[in-house]
N, C-alpha and C positions, 0 to 999 in steps of 0.2 A: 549408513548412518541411522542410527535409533531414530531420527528427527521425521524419516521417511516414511516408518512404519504408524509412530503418531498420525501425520498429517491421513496417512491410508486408512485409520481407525477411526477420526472421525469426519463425519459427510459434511456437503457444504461448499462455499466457495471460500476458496484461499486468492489475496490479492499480492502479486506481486506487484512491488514498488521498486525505483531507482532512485539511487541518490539526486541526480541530476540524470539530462536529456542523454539517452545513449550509453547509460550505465552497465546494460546487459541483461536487461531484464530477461530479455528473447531464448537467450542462453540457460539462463536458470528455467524458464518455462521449460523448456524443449526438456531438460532433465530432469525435472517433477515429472513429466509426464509419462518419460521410460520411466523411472522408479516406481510410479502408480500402478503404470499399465503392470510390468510383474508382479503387485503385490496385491492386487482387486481382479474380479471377474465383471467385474461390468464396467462399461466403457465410461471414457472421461471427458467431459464437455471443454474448450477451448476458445475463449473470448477476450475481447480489450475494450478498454476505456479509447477509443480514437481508431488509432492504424498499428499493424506491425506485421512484420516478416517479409515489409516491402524491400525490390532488391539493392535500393540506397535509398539514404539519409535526403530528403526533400528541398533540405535546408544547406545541409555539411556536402550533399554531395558525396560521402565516403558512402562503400558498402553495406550492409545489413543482415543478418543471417538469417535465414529465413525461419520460421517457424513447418517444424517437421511434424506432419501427422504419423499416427499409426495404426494400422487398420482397428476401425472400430469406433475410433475419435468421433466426436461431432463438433462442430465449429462454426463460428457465424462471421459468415461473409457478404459479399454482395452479389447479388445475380452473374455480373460479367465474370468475378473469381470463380464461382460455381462452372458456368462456360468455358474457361481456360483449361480447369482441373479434367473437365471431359471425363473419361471411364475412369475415373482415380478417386474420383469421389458423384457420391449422387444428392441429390436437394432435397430435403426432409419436409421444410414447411417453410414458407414465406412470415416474415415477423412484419407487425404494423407498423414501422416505421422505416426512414429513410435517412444517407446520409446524403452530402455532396457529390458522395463516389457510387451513390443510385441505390437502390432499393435491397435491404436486406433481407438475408437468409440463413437460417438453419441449414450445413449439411451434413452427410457422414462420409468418413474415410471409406470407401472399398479396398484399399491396399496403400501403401506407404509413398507418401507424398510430401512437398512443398505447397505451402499455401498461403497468402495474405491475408492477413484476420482484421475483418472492420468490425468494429464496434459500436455501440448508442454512445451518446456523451452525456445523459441527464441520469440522474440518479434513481429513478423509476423505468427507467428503459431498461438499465443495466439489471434489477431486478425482474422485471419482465421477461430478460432472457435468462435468468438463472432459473427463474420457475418452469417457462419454457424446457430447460435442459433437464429440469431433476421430472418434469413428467417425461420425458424419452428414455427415462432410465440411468442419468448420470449423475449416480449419485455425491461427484465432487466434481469441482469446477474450478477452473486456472484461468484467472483474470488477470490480465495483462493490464497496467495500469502506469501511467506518468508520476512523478512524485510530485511535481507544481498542482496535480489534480489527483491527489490520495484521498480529498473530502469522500471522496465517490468511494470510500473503504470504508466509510466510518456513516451510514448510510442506518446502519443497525450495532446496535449493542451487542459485542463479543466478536467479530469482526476479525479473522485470524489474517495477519500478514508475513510477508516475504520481504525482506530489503537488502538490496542490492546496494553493496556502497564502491562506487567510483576510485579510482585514483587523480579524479578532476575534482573534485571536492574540496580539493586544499594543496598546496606547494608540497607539503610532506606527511608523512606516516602519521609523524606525533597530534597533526593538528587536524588529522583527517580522524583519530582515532578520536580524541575529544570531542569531535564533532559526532562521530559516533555513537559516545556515550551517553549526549546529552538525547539524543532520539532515545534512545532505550528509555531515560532517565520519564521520558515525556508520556515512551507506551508503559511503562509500567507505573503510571499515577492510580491513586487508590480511588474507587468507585467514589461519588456522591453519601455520604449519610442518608438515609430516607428524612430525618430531620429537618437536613437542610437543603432540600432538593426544593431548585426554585418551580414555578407554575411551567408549564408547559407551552402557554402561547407568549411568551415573552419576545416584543420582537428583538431585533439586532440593536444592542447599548452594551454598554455597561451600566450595575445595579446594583445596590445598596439594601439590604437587608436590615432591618428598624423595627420592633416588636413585631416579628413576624408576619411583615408586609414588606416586599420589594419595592425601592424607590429610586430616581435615580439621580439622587442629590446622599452624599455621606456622611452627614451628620448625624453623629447620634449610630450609625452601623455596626453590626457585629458580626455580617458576610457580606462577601461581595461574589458576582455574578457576571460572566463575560458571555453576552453570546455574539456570536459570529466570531472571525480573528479577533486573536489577543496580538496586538503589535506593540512596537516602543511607544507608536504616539499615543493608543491608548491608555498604556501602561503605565510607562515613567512620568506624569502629571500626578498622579496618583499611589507612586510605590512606599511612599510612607506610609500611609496608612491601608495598602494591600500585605503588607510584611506584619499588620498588626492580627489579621485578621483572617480567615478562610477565603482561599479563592476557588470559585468554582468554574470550568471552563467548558463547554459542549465536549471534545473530546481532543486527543493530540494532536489529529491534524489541523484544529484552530488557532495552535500555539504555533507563532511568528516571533517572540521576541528572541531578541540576541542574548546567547549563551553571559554574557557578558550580564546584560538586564535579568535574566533567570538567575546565575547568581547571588543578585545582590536583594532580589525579590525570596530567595529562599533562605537566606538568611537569619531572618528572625521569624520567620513563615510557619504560624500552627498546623500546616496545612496547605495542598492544591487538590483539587478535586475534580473527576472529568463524570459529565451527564452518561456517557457511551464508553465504556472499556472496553479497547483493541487490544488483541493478543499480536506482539511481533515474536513468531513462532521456530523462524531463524533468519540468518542472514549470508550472504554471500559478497566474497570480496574477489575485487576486478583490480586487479594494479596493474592494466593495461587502458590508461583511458585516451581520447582523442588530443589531449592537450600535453598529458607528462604520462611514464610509465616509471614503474620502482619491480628494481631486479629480486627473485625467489623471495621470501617468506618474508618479507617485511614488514608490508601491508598487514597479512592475514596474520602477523606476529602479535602486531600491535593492536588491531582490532581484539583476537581473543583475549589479551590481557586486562582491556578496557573496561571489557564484560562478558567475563568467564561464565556468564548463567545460560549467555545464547547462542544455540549451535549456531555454527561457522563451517561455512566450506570456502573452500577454491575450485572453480568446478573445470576451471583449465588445468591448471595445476596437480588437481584431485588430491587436496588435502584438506581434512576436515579438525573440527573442532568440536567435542560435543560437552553438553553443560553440567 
């Protein structure tokens, strides 16, 4: 796929995300990273938002594929993972921080392996190890990341993702695909105006724009300003006079309201605006989920038709979509 050569052109961390818990994320990693590895001369860093490539699900109890190094990788684990992997990989650097599963580490592949990848959970750790990786020489980085905790993607301005969508997502194709839509609909919102870009230490409200002063009473408004989630209870108190007016929101992943509320919010809407624009750079479709499964091309039928602008693969199936 053209999509691969993109992401190998420029450096940087790319996040993968799931639709929901168990999406596949693991799988799509593990295939960025052979695609990378032939297409770059210098190795490629491997990390997560939590845990992965452990050998089952903690909770489900079902299996997990593990996440596959290849020599040259460097990846961040925990001391005891570094111990298990033995002559398969060796320990680079110890990083200042810890999780519950014990003290982390940087290490590097020696030859081709299985490995559990821990990661930080705060959004300056996660940074911490990206910087970490790009001075070892890795110039691009595959962050394995939850979708309930994608904030941690949107961390910085331009932000490239990966999204993994479920066949758990919804009863069937059509309503998984709509649900599909509307994520695109949310990363491809237009940057803030420099205009109407509110102050920068604003805490968490919602806020009303009035001669050029934010406040958070809207009378008399002529923008408004959500930081933190935008949810229904937020929202819907308020969607009269947000449909009249400019909304500006931190970035997609703060947006919580129901396709239903987005809707009817966009409706007579001059406008939504995100502080932080994320690039979702492509996506991948699983119609194999823990709950229901849909036979050959359905899924990935109805997802490209959705939104024909964003490559699409099936990385079981190996059938692609490009934009």
């Amino acid at each position: 796929m053209r999509v691969f050569d993109a992401i190998a052109a420029l450096p940087g961390p790319l996040y993968i995300v799931g639709s929901c818990k168990n999406a596949g994320k693991t799988t799509l990693l593990n295939l960025l990273n052979a695609e990378l590895y032939a297409r770059l001369r210098t190795p490629i860093g491997l990390t997560t938002i939590g845990r992965d490539g452990e050998p089952e699900d903690v909770i489900w109890h079902h299996p997990k594929p593990p996440v596959r190094l290849l020599r040259g990788n460097y990846f961040v684990t925990t001391e005891d993972e570094m111990a298990r992997l033995g002559a398969s990989a060796f320990q680079v650097e110890m990083l200042p921080f810890s999780t519950p599963l014990g003290r982390m580490a940087i290490g590097r592949a020696a030859k081709e392996a299985t490995v559990e990848i821990i990661g930080p959970d705060t959004n300056r750790q996660v940074w911490t190890v990206v910087e970490r990786l790009q001075k070892l020489g890795c110039s691009h980085q595959l962050i394995d990341g939850a979708f309930e905790r994608r904030t941690q993607a949107a961390s910085h301005d331009g932000a490239r993702l990966a999204l993994v969508v479920s066949a758990d997502v919804a009863p069937d194709p059509g309503r998984i695909a709509r649900w599909f839509g509307y994520q695109v609909e949310l990363f491809t919102l237009p940057k803030v105006p420099v205009d109407l870009s509110p102050p920068p230490d604003l805490p968490l409200g919602l806020y009303w724009r009035r001669e050029g002063k934010w406040q958070d009473k809207p009378a008399g408004a002529d923008a408004a300003c959500a930081i933190g989630p935008l949810t229904d209870t937020v929202a819907d108190p308020h969607l009269e006079t947000l449909r009249r007016m400019p909304l500006i929101v931190e970035d997609a992943t703060k947006m919580f309201i129901t396709h239903p509320l987005w809707r009817r919010l966009k409706r007579t809407s001059p406008g939504v605006f995100v502080m932080r624009r994320l690039r979702l750079v492509m996506a991948a479709s699983n119609p194999l989920g823990l709950l229901r499964r849909f036979e050959g091309r359905e899924l990935f039928d109805a997802l490209a038709k959705i939104a024909p602008d964003v490559p699409l693969l099936d990385v079981v199936a190996n059938v692609s979509h490009e934009s």
